[in-house]
VEXGULUM-394087 format. One record per atom (N, C-alpha, C): x, y, z. Coordinates in Angstrom, 3 decimals, padded with zeros to 6 digits. Example, Ala and Ser with C-alpha at 12.3 -4.5 7.8 and 13.67 -1.06 7.14 Angstrom:
2
(r (013.190, -005.690, 007.800)),
(r (012.300, -004.500, 007.800)),
(r (013.200, -003.300, 007.800)),
(r (012.850, -002.250, 007.080)),
(r (013.670, -001.060, 007.140)),
(r (012.900, 000.030, 007.870)),
//
This chain:
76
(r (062.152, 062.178, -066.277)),
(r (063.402, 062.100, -065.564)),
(r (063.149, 062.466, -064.096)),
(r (063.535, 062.035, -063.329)),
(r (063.604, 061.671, -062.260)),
(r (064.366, 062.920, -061.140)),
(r (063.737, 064.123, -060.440)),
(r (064.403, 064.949, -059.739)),
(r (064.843, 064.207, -058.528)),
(r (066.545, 065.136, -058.664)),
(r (067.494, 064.691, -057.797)),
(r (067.781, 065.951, -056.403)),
(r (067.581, 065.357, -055.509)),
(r (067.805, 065.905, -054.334)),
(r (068.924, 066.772, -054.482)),
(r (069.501, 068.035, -054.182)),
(r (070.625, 067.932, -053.609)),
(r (071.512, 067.525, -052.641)),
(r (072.677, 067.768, -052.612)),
(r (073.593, 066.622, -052.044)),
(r (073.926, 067.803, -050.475)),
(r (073.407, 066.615, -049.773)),
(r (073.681, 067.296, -047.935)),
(r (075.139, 067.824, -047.920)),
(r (075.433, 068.916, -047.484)),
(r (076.944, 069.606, -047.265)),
(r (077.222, 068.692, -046.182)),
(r (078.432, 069.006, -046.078)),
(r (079.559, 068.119, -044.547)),
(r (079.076, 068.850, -043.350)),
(r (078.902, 070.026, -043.246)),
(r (077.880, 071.012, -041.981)),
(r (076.522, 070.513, -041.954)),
(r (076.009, 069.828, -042.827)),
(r (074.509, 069.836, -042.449)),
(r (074.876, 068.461, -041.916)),
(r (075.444, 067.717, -042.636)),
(r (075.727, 066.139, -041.911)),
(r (076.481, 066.008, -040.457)),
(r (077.251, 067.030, -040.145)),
(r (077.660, 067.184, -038.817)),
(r (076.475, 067.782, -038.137)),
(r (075.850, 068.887, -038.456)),
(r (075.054, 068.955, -037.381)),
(r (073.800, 068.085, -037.288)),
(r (073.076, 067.609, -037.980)),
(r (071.907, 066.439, -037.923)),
(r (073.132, 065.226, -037.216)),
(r (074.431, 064.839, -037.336)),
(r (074.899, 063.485, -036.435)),
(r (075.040, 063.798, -035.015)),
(r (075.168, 065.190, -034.551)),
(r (075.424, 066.124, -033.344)),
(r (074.374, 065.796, -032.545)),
(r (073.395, 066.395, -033.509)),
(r (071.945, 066.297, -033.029)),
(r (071.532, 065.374, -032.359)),
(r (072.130, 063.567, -033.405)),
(r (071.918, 062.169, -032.861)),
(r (072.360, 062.100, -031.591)),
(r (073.358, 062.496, -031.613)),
(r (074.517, 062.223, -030.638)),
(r (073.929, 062.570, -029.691)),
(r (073.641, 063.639, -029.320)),
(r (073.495, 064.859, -028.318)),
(r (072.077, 063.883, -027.734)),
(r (071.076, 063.361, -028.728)),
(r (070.037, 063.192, -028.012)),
(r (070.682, 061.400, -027.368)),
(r (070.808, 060.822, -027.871)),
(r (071.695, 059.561, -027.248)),
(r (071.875, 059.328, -026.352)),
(r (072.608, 060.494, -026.176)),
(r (073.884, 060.572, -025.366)),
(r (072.389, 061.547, -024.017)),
(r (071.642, 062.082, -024.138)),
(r (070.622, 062.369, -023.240)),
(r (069.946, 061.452, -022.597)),
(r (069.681, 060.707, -023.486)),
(r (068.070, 059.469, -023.390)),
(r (069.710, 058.157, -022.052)),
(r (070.864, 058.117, -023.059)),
(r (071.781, 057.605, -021.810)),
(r (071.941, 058.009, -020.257)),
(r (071.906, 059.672, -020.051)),
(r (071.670, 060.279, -019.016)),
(r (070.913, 059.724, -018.348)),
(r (069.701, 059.563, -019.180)),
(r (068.226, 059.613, -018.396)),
(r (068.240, 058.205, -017.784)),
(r (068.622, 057.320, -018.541)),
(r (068.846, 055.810, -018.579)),
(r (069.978, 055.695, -016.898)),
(r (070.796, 056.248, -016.922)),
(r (071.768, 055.959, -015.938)),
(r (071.266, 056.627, -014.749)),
(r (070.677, 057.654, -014.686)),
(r (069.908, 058.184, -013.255)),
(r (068.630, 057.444, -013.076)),
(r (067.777, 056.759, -013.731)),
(r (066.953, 055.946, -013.292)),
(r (067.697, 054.632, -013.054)),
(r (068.616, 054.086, -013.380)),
(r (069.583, 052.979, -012.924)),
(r (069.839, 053.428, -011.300)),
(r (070.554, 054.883, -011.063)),
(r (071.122, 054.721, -010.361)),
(r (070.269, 055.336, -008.866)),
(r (068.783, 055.627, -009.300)),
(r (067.815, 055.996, -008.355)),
(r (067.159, 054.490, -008.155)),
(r (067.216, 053.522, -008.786)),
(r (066.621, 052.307, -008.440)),
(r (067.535, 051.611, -007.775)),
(r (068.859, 051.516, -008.077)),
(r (070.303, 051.061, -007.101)),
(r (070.098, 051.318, -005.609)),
(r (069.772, 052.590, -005.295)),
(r (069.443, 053.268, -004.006)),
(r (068.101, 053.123, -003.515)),
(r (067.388, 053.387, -004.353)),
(r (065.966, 053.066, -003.673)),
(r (065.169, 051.373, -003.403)),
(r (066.013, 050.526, -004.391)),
(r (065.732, 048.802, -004.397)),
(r (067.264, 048.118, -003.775)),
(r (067.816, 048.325, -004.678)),
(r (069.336, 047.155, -004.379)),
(r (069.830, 047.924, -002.721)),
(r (069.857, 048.892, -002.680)),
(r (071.026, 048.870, -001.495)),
(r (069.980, 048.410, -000.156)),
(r (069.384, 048.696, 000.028)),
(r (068.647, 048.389, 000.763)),
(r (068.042, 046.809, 000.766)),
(r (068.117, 046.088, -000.268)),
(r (067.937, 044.922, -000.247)),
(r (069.405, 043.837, 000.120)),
(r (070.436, 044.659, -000.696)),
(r (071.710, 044.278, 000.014)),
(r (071.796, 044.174, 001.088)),
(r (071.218, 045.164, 001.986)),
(r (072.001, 045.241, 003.549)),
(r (071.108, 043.538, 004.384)),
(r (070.007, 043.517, 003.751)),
(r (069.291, 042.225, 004.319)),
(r (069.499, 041.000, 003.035)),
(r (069.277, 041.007, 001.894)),
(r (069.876, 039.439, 001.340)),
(r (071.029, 040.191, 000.026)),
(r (071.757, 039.815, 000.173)),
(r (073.296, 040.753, -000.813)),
(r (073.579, 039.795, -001.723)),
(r (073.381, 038.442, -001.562)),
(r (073.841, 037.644, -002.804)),
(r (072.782, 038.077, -003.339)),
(r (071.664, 037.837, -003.712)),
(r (070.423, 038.017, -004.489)),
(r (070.254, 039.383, -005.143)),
(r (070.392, 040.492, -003.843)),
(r (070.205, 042.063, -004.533)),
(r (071.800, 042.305, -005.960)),
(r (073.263, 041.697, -005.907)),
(r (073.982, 041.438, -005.775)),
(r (073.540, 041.130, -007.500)),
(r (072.844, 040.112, -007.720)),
(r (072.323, 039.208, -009.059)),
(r (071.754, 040.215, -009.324)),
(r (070.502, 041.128, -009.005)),
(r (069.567, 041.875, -009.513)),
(r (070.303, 043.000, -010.184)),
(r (071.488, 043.846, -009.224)),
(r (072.140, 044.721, -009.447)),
(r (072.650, 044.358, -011.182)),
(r (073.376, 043.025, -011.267)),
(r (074.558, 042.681, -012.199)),
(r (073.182, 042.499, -013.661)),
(r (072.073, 042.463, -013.435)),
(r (070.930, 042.260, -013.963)),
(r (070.840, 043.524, -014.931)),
(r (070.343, 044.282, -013.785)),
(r (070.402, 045.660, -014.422)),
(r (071.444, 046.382, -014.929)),
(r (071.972, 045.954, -014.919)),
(r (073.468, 046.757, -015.199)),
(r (074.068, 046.200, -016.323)),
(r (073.851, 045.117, -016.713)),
(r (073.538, 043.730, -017.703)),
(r (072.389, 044.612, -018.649)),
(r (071.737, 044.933, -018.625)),
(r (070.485, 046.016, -019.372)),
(r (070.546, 046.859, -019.481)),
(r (071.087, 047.982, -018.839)),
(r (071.859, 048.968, -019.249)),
(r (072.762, 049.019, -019.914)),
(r (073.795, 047.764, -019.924)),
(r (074.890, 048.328, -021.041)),
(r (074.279, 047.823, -022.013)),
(r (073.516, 046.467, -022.742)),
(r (072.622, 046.564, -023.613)),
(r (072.049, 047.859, -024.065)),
(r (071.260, 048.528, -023.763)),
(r (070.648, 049.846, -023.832)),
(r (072.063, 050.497, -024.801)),
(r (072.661, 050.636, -023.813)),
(r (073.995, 051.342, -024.386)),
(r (074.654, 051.214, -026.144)),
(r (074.638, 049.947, -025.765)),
(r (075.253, 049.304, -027.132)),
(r (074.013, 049.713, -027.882)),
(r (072.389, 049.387, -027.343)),
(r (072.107, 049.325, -029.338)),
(r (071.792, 050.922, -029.195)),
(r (072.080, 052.051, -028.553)),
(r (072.176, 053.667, -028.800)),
(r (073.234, 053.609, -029.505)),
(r (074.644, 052.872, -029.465)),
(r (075.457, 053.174, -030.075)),
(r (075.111, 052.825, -031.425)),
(r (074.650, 051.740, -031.552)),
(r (074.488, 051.456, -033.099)),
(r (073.165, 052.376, -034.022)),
(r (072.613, 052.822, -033.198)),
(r (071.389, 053.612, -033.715)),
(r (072.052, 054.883, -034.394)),
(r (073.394, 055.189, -033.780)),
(r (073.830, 056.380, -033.641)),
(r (074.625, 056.563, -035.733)),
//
């Protein structure tokens, strides 16, 4: 016969989904300040000399980031 695990309490399942969350919701942090240090250090500065183009690159990345976003959410 076959040993059976016991069954995870509602506290252990909240804190291991917390846990998910919490790191997610970090690795998103991390994700949006390298977005928004490359915005400043590539796009704006490429804006001020060709803006339609930096303009595409921006909507690019930002286009990949919320990707990013979505499949954290579903990981979650």
């Amino acid at each position: 016969m076959a040993e059976q695990k016991p069954k995870e309490s509602w506290e252990d399942i909240s804190q291991r989904v917390g846990r998910e969350i919490g790191k997610a919701a970090g690795e998103a942090e991390k994700e949006a300040e390298r977005l928004i240090a490359y915005i400043n250090s590539d796009v704006v500065p490429a804006v001020r000399e060709h803006s339609t183009r930096a303009l595409r690159i921006a909507s690019q990345k930002m286009a990949e980031f919320a990707d990013y976003l979505d499949d954290q959410r579903k990981k979650s």
